[in-house]
VOBA-1610 file (N, C-alpha, C; in pm, whole numbers, padded with zeros to 5 digits, always signed):
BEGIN
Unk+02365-02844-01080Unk+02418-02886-01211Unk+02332-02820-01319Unk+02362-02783-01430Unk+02309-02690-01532Unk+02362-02741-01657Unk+02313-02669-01801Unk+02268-02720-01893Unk+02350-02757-01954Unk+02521-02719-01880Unk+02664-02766-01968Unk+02644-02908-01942Unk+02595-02972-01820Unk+02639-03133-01741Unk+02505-03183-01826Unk+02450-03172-01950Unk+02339-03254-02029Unk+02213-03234-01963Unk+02177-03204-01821Unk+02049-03183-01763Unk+01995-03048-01831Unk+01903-03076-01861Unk+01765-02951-01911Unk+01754-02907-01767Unk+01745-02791-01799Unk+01686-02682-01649Unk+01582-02600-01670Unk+01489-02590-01560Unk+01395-02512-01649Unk+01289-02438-01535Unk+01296-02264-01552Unk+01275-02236-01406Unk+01149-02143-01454Unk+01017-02158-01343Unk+00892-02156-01370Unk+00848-02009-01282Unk+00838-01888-01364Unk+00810-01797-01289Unk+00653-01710-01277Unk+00624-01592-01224Unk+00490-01545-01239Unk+00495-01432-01215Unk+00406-01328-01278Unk+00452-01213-01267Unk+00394-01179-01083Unk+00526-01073-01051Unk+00504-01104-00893Unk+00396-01031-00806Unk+00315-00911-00878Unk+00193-00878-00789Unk+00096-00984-00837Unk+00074-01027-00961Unk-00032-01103-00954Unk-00018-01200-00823Unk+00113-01292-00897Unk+00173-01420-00774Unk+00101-01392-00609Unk+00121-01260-00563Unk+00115-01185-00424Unk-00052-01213-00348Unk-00122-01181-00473Unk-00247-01143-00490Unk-00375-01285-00478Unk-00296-01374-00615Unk-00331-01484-00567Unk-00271-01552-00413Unk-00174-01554-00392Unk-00095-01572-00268Unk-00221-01615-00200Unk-00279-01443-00188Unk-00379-01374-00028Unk-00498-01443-00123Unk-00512-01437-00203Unk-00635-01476-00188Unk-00684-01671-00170Unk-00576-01751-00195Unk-00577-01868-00201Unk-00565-01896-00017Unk-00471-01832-00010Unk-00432-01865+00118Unk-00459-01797+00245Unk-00515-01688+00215Unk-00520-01576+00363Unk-00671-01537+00345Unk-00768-01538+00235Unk-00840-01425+00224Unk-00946-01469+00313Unk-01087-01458+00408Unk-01193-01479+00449Unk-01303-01446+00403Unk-01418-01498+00393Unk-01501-01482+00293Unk-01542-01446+00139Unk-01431-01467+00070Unk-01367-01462-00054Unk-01421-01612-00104Unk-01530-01626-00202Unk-01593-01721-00291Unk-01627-01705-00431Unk-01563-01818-00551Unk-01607-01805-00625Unk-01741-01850-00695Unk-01768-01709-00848Unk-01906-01739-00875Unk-01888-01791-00968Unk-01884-01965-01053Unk-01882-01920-01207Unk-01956-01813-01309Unk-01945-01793-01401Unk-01961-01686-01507Unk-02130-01739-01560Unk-02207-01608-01511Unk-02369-01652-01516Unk-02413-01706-01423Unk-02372-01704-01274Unk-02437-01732-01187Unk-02389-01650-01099Unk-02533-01587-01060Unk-02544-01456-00983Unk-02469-01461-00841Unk-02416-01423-00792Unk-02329-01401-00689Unk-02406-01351-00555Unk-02512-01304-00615Unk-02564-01147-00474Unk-02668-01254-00380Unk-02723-01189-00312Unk-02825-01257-00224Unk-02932-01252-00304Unk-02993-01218-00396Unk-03051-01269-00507Unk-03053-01376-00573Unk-02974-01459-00513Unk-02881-01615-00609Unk-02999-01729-00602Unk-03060-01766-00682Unk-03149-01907-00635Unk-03040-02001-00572Unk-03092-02085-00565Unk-03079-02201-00469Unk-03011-02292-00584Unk-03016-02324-00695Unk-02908-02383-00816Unk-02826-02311-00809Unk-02835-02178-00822Unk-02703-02064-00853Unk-02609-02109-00713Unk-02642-02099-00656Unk-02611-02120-00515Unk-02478-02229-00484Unk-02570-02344-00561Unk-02465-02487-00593Unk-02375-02500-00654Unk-02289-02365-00742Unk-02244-02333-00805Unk-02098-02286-00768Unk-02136-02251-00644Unk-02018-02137-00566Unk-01938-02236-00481Unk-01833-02171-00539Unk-01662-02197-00469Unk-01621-02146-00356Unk-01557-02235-00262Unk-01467-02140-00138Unk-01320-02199-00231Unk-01241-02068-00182Unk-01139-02024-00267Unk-01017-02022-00164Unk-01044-02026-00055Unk-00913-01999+00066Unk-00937-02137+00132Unk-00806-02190+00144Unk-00798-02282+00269Unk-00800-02236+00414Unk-00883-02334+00448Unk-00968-02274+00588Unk-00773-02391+00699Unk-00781-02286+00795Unk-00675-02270+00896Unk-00584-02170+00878Unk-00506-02124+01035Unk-00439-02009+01074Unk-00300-02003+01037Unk-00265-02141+00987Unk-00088-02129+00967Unk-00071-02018+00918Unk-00077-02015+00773Unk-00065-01893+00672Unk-00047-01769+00721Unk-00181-01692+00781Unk-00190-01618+00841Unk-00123-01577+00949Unk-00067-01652+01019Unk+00042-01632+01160Unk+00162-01636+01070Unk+00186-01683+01007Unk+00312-01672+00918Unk+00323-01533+00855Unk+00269-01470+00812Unk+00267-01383+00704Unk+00248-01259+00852Unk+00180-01266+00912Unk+00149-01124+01072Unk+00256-01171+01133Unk+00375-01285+01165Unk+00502-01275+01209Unk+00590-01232+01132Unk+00622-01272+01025Unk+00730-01208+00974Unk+00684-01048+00865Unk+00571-01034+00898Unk+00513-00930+00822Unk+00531-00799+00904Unk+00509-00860+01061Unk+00605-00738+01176Unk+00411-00652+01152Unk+00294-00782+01204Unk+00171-00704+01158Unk+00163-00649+01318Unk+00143-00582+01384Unk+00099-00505+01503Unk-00017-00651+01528Unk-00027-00651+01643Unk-00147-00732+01730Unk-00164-00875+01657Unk-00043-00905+01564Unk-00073-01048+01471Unk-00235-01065+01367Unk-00308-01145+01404Unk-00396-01184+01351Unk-00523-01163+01432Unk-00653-01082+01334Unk-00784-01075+01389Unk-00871-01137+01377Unk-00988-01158+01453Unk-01139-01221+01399Unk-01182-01108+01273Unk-01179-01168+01178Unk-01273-01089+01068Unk-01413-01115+01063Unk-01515-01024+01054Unk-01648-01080+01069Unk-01733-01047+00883Unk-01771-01124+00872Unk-01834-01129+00698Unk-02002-01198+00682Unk-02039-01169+00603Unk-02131-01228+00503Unk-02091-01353+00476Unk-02153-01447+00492Unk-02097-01588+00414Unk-02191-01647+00340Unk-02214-01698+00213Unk-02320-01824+00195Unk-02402-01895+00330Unk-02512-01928+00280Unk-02558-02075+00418Unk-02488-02221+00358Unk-02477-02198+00205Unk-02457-02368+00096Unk-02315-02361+00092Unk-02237-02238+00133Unk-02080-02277+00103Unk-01987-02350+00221Unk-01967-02448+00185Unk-01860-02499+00295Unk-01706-02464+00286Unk-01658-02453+00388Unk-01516-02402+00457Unk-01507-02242+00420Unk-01627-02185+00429Unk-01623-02021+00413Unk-01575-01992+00535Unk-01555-02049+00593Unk-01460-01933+00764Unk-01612-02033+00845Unk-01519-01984+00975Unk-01596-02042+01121Unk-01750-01957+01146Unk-01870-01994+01163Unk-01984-01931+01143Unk-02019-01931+01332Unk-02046-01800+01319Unk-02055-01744+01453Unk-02113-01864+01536Unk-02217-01935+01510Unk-02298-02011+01585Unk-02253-02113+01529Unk-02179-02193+01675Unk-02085-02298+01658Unk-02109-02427+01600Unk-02267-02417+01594Unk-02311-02562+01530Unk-02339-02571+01419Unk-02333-02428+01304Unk-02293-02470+01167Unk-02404-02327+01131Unk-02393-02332+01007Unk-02469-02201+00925Unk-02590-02231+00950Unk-02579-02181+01075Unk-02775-02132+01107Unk-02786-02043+01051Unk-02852-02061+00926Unk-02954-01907+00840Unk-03099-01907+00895Unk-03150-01975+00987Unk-03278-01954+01031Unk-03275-01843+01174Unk-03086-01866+01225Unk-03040-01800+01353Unk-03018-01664+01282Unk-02889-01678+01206Unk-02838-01546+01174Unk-02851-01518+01018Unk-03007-01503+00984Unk-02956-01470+00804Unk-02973-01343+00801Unk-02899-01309+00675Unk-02898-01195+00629Unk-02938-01186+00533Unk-03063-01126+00479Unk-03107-01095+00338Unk-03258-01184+00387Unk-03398-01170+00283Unk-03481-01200+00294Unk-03509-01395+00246Unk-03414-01422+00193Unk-03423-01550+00151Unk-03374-01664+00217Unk-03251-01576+00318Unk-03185-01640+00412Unk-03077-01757+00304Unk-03007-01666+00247Unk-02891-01720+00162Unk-02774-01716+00236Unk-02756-01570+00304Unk-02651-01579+00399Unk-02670-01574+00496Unk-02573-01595+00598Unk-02540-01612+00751Unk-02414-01536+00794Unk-02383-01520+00912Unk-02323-01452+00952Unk-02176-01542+00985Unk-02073-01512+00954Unk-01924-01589+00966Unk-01800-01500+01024Unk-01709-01566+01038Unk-01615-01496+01083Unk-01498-01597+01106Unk-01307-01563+01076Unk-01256-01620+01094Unk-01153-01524+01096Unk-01035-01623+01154Unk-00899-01511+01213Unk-00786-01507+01115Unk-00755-01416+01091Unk-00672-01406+00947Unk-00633-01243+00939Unk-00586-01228+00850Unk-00574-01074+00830Unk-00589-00984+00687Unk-00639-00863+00667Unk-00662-00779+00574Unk-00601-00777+00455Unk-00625-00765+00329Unk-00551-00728+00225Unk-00464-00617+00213Unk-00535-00546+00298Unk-00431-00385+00353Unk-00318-00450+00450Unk-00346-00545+00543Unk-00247-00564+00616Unk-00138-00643+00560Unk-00150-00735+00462Unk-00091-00794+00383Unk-00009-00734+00251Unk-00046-00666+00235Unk+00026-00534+00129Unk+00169-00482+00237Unk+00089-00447+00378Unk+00201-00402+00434Unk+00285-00475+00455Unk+00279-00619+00510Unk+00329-00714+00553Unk+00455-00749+00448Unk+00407-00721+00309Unk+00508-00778+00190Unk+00598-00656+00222Unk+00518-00533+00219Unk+00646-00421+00150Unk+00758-00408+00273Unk+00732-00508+00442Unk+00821-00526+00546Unk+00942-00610+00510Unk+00819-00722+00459Unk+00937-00849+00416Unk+01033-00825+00314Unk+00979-00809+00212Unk+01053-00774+00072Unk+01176-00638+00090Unk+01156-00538+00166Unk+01263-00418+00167Unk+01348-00512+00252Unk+01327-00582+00321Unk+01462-00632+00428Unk+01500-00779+00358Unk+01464-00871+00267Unk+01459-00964+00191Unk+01627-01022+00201Unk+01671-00888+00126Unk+01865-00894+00076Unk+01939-00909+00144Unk+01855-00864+00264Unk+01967-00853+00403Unk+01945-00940+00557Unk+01806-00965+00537Unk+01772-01021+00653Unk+01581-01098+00598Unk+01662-01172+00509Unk+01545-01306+00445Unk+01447-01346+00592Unk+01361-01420+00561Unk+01254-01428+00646Unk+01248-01570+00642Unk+01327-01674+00634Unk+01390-01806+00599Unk+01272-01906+00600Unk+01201-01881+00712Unk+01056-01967+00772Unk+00971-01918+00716Unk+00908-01822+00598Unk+00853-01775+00572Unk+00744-01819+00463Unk+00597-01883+00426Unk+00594-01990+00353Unk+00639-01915+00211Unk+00660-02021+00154Unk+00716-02006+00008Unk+00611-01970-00090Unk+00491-01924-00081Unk+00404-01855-00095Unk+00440-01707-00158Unk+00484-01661-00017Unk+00457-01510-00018Unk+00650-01456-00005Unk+00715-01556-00033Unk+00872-01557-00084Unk+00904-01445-00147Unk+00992-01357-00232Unk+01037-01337-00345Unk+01060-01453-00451Unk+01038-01423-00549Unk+01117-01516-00660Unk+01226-01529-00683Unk+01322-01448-00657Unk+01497-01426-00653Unk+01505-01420-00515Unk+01651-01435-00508Unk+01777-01428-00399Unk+01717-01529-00301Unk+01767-01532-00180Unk+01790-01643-00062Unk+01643-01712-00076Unk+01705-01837-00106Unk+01564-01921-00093Unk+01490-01934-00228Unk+01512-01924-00327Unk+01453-01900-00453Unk+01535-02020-00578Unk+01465-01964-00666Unk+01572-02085-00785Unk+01662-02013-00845Unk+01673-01900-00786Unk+01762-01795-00860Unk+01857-01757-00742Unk+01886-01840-00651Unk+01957-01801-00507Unk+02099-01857-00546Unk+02180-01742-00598Unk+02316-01738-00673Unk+02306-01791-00771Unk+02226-01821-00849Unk+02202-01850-00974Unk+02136-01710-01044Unk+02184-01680-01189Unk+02141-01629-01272Unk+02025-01642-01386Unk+01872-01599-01367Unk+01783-01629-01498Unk+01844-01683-01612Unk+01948-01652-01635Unk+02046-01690-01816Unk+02120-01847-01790Unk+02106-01883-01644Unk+02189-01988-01640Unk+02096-02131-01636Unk+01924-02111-01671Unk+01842-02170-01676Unk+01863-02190-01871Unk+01804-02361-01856Unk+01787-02370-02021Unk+01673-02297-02076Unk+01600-02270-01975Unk+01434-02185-02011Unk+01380-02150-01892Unk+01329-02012-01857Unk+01259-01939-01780Unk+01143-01889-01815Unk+00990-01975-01785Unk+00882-01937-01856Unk+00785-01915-01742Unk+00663-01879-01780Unk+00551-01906-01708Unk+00507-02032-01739Unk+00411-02062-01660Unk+00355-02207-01653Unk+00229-02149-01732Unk+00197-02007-01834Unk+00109-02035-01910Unk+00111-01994-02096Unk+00311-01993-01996Unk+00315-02023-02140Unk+00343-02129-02252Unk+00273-02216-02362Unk+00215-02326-02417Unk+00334-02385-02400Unk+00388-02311-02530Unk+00503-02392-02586Unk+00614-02422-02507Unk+00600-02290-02407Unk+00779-02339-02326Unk+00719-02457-02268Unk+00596-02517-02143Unk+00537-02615-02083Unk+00564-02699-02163Unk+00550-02758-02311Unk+00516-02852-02368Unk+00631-02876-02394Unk+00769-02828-02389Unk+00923-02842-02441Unk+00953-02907-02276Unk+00877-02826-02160Unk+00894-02870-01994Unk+00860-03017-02011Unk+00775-03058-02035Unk+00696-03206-02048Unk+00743-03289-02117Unk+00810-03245-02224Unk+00922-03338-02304Unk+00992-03447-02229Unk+01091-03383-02081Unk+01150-03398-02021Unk+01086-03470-01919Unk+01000-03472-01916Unk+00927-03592-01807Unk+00972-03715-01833Unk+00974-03803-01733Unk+01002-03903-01701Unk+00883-03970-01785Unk+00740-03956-01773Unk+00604-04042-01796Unk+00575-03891-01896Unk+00617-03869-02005Unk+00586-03760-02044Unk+00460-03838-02197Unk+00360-03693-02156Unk+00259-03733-02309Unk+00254-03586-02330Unk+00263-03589-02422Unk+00272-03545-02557Unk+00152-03423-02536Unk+00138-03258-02510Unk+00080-03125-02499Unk+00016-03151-02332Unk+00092-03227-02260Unk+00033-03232-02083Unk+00048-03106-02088Unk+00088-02986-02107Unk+00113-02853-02071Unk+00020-02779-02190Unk-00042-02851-02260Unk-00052-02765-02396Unk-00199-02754-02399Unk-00267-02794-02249Unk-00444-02747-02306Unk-00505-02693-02221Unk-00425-02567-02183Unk-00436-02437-02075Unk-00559-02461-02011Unk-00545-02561-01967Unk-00599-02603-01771Unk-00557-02528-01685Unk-00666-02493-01580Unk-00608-02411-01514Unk-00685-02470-01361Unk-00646-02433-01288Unk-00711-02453-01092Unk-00811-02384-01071Unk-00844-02274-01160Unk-00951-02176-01103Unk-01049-02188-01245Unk-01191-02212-01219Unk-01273-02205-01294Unk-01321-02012-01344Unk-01343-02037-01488Unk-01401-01943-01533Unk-01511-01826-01422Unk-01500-01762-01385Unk-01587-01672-01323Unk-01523-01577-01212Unk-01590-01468-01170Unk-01546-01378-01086Unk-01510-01425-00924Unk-01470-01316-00839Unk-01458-01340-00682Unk-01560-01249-00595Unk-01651-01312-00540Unk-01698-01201-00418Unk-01731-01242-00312Unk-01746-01088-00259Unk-01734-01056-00119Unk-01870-01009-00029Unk-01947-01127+00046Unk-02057-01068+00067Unk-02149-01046+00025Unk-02167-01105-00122Unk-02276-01118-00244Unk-02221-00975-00343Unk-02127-00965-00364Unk-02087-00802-00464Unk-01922-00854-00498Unk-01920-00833-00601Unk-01818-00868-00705Unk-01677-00821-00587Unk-01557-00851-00575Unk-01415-00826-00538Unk-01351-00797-00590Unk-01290-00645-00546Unk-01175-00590-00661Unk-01067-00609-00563Unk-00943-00625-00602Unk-00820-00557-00504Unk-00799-00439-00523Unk-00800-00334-00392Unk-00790-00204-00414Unk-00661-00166-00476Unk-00675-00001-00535Unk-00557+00019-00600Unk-00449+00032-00521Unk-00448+00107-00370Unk-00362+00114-00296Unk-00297+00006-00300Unk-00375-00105-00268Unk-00271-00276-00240Unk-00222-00340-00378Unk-00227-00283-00456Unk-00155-00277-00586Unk-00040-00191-00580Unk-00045-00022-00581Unk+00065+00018-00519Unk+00155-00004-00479Unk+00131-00082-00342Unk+00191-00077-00235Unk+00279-00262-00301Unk+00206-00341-00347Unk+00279-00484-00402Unk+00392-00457-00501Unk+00353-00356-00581Unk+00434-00287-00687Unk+00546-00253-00593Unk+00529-00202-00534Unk+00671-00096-00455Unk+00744-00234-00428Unk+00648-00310-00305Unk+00760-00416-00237Unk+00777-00482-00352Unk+00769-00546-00463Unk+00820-00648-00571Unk+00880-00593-00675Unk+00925-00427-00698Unk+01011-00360-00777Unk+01165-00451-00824Unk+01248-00479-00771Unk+01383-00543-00737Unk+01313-00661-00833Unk+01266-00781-00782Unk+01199-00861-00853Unk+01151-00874-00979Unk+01076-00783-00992Unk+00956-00735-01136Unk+01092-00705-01264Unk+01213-00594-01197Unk+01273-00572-01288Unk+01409-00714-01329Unk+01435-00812-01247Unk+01499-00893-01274Unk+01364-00988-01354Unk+01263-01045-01388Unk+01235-01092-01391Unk+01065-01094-01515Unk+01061-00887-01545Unk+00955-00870-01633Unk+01011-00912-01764Unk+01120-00974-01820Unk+01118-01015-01961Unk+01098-01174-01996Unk+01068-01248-01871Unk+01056-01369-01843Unk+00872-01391-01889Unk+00799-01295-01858Unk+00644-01236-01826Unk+00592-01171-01908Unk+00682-01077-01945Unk+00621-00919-01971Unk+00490-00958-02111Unk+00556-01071-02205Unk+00460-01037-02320Unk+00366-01204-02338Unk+00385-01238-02175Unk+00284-01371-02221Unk+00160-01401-02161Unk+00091-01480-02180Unk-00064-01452-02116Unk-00046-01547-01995Unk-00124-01445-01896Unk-00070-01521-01773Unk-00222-01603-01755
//
């Protein structure tokens, strides 16, 4: 039912490599922790700095078997082996089963890190995995696929025979004003719940191993290619708001 039958409609989108990116990193990435902003990241980190740091991925394999099945990944899912904190909890499974022995396995002179490892798969492999899913999407959807790493349009989406124009509003969730017109419509609604750009992720960078995390350009590329179809139904929804 739509905006002729009196219901407000109102469909919440993101631009789709970022969407992709966070995806992997919320959900797939291994040893991926955040630093807030001014607290040193490296194995240099005191022991306050230390108390500081975020695990950023939910620890278990669903995700990951999901995304290497319908991603069509060769050999599914690997042990990844990493750098981890000794102070971060749910950084991945630490080689020595009875917990972050840094007196067993540290790395660095201060014994900040330890040695970890968990089963999941690559940002390279995950780049590929989309540009599998996404080219066959139109024709042969991936139905079980988590809604994560979805398209935003066609089968399975809020746009699945529905048209962007047939929404009363198509915004991001960072953008103020459309949220605060969204919240109107609440049932228990107060008055700017959308309007004091809160966000899930604290101020500061991502790293890997004590050294800052970029996503390479290739797996940018390669997200670009598979989310083309998408990006162009869907960059005027995005294109000029702060995500």
């Amino acid at each position: 039912m739509w905006s002729d039958s009196g219901i407000y409609t109102h469909a919440i989108v993101r631009e789709p490599v970022e969407r992709l990116i966070s995806a992997y990193v919320n959900k797939l990435s291994c040893g991926l922790y955040q630093v807030p902003a001014g607290r040193d990241g490296s194995e240099l980190a005191s022991r306050e700095d230390r108390k500081t740091w975020m695990s950023v991925a939910e620890i278990g394999t669903y995700y990951a078997k999901s995304v290497a099945k319908y991603g069509n990944i060769p050999g599914g899912t690997k042990t990844l082996k990493f750098k981890c904190p000794c102070s971060l909890p749910g950084s991945g499974r630490v080689l020595d089963k009875g917990g972050p022995d840094c007196d067993r396995y540290a790395v660095g002179g201060n014994k900040s890190f330890t040695k970890c490892a968990c089963s999941g798969i690559t940002i390279e492999q995950f780049a590929e995995a989309m540009l599998y899913v996404y080219s066959r999407w139109w024709t042969e959807p991936a139905g079980n696929l988590n809604g994560h790493f979805r398209p935003q349009v066609g089968k399975s989406s809020c746009f699945d025979g529905v048209r962007p124009e047939d929404y009363d509003v198509v915004s991001t969730i960072g953008d103020t004003a459309a949220m605060r017109k969204f919240s109107e419509h609440l049932p228990s609604h107060t008055l700017g719940l959308w309007g004091d750009e809160r966000s899930n992720a604290l101020e500061g960078r991502l790293y890997f191993e004590g050294k800052p995390w970029k996503v390479p350009a290739a797996v940018i590329a390669k997200l670009k290619e598979a989310t083309r179809d998408e990006r162009s139904i869907l960059h005027k929804y995005y294109g000029n708001q702060k995500q």
